[in-house]
C-alpha positions in Angstrom: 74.2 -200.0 -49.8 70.7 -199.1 -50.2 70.0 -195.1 -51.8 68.0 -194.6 -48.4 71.3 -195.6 -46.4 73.3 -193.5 -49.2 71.3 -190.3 -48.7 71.7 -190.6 -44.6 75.1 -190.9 -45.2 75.4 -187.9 -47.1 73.1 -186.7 -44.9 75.6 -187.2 -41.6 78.5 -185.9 -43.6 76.7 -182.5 -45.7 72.8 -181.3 -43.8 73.3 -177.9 -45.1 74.2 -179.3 -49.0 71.9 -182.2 -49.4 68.1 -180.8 -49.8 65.5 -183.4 -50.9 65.4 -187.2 -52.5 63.6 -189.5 -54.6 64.8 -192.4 -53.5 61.9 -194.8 -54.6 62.2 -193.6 -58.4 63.1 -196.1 -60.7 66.5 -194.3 -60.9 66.8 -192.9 -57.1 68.1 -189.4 -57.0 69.1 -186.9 -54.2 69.2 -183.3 -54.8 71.9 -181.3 -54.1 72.9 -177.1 -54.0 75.4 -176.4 -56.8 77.6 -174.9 -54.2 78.3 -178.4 -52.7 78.7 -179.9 -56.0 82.2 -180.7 -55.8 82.3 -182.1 -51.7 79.5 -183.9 -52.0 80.7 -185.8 -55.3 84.3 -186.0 -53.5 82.6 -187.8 -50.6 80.6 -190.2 -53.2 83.7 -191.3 -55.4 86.1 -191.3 -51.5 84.2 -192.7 -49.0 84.5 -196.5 -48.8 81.6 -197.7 -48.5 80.1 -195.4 -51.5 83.2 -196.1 -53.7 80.9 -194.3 -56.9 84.1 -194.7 -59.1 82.3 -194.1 -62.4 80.2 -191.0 -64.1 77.8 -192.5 -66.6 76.3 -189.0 -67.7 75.8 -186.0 -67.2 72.8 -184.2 -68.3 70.2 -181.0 -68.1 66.6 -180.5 -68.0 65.2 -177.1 -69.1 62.4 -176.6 -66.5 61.0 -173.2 -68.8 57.5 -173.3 -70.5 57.7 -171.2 -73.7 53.9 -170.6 -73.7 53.1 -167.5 -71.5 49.9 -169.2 -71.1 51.2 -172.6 -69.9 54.0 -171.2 -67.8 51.6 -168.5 -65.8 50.0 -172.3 -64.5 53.5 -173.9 -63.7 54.0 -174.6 -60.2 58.1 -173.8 -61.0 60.2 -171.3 -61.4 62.5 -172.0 -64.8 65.4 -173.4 -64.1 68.2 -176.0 -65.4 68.4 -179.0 -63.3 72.2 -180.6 -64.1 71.9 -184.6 -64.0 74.7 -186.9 -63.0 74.4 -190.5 -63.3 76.5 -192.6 -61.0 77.5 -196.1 -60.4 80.2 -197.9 -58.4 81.7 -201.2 -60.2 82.9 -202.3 -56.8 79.9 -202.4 -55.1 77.0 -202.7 -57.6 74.9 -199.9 -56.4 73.8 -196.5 -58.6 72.5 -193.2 -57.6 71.6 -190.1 -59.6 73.0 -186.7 -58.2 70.4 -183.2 -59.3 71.5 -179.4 -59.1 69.9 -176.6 -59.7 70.9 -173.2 -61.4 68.8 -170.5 -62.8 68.4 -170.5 -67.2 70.5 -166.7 -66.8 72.7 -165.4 -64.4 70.4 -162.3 -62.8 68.2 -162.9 -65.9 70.6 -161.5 -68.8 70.5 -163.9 -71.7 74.4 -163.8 -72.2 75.0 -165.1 -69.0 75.2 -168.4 -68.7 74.5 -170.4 -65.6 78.0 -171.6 -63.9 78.8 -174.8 -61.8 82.0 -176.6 -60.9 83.7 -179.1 -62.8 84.1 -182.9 -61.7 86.4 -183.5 -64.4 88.9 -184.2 -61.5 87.1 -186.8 -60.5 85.8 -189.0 -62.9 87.5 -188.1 -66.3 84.4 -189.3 -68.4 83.4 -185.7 -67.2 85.6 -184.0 -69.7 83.2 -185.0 -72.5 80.1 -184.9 -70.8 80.6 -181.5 -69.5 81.9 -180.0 -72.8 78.0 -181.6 -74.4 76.3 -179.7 -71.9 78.1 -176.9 -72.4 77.5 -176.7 -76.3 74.0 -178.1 -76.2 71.9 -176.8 -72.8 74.6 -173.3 -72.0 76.1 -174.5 -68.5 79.7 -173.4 -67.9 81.8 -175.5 -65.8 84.1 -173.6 -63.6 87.4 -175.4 -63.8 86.9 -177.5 -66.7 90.6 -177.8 -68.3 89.0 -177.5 -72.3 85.5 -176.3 -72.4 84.8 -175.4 -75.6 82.2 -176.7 -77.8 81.8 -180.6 -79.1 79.0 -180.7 -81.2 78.2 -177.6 -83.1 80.8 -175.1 -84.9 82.6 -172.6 -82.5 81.0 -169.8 -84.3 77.5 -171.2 -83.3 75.1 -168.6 -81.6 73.0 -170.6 -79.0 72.8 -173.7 -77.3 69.9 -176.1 -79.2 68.7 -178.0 -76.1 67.2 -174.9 -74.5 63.5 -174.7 -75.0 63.3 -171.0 -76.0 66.3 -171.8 -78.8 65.4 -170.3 -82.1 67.0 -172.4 -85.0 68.6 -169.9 -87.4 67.4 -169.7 -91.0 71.0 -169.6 -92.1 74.5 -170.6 -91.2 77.3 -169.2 -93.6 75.7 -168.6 -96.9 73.6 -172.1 -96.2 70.3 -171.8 -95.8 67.8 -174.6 -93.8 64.9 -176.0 -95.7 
């Protein structure tokens, strides 16, 4: 099935969830509200003729410009995009899935940006969703062990996001 047929498709089934698509990119993406996250994956793993029965990766892009000067001539707003990376082994196509969320829930720094697990779908997610927790600050609603992967639980941050200050010391160690 072609990503033009795939994004009609899911289309028919979700008009209000499904917002705009790429389908002539290298890797052809549709983007998605977060709200939907969950149906419209459901629809993708469930529906025959879609049959996406494996999560490759899931990802985040930290659309924020730390340069006041550089981000008053962005055309965006910052925001995280959450990237999913599909395929289905049965019938050889792939498709990449975007969502949006703001960097801070209404703007306050400890508030990080929530979206539904899809660990119930394609266990793979249990990892991936745990990395971008710990690295880019996205909780997953649902998620049966988020915690972090990489850094130490005592860790203050999340070192993907652009505005991340490394800190000069951790514990008594100090970084060179």
């Amino acid at each position: 099935m072609s990503p033009s047929e795939i994004y009609s498709m899911l289309r028919q089934l979700w008009p209000h969830l499904v917002l705009e698509a790429k389908l002539e990119a290298i890797d052809p993406w549709i983007e998605i509200l977060p709200d939907g996250l969950v149906q419209v994956c459901r629809s993708l793993k469930e529906e025959p003729s879609l049959a996406f029965d494996f999560l490759h990766l899931i990802s985040v892009v930290d659309y924020f410009q730390p340069d006041p000067k550089l981000a008053a001539k962005t055309a965006w707003e910052p925001h995280l995009e959450v990237v999913y990376h599909l395929s289905s082994t049965a019938k050889g196509h792939r498709l990449v899935l975007k969502t949006r969320l703001p960097r801070w829930v209404e703007q306050a720094e400890d508030r990080l940006p929530e979206i539904d697990s899809v660990a119930h779908l394609w266990p793979t997610a249990l990892w991936h969703e745990r990395e971008v927790f710990d690295l880019s600050g996205v909780r997953f609603k649902g998620h049966p062990d988020l915690r972090r992967i990489l850094c130490p639980d005592d860790w203050v941050g999340h070192p993907l996001r652009k505005d991340y200050v490394m800190p000069i010391e951790y514990h008594g160690i100090r970084a060179q």
